[in-house]
C-alpha positions in Angstrom: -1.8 -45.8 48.3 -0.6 -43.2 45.9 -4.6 -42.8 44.8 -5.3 -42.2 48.3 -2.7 -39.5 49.0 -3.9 -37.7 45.9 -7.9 -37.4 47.1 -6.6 -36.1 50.6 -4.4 -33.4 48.7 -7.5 -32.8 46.3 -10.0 -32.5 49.7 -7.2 -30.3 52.0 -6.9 -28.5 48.4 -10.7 -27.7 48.3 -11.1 -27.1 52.2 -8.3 -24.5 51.7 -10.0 -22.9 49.1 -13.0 -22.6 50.8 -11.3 -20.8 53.6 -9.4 -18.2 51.3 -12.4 -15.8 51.0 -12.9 -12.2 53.1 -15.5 -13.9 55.4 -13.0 -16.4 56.6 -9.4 -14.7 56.2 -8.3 -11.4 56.0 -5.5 -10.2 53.8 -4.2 -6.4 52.9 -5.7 -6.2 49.6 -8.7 -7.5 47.5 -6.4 -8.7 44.8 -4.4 -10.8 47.0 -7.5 -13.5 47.3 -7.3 -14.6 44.2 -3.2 -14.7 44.3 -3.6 -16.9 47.2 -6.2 -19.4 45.6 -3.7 -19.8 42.1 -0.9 -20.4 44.6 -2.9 -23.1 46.4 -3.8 -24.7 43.1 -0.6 -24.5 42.0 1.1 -26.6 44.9 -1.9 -29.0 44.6 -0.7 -29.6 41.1 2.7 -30.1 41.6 2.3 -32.4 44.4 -0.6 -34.4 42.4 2.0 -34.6 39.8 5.2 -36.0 41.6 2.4 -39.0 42.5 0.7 -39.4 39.8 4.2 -39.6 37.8 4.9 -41.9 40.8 2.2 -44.5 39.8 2.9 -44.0 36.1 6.6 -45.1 36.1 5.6 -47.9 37.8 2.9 -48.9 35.1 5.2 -48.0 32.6 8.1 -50.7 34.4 5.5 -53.5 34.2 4.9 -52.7 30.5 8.8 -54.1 30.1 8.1 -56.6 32.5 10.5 -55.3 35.1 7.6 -54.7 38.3 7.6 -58.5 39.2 9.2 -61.8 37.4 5.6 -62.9 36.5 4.3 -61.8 33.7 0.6 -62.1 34.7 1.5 -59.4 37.6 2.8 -57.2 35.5 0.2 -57.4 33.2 -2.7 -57.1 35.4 -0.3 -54.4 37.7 0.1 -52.6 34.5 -3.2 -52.7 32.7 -4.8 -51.3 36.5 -2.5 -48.4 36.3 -2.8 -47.2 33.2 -6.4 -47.9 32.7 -6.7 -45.1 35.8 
């Protein structure tokens, strides 16, 4: 799910950025379009980053075997992740 959530942050992201050009949007200085894209990037980072970390603490739990009581699970669980 976490995969998921992070393309439709990447494609709302991209559609954004698309928008924030003089042709679509019009803001009180030239200098202010470029502002507005790194503070668009910037949230995308941060929220790619609290789900990204998300689905590495998980992976990192199975590699002590703590994710599920079989070890198999945790393996494959584990392996998946972090292969990613």
């Amino acid at each position: 799910m976490d995969v998921v959530i992070i393309g439709a942050i990447y494609k709302i992201t991209y559609f954004l950025d698309a928008l924030l050009r003089p042709e679509s949007i019009a803001l009180p200085h030239p200098a202010l379009y470029p502002a507005a894209r790194f503070v668009l990037w910037a949230f995308y980072t941060f929220f790619t980053g609290l789900f990204a970390t998300g689905l590495w603490v998980i992976a990192h739990e199975c590699g002590h075997q703590a994710f599920s009581e079989s070890k198999v699970i945790n393996n494959a669980v584990g392996w998946v992740l972090h292969s990613g």
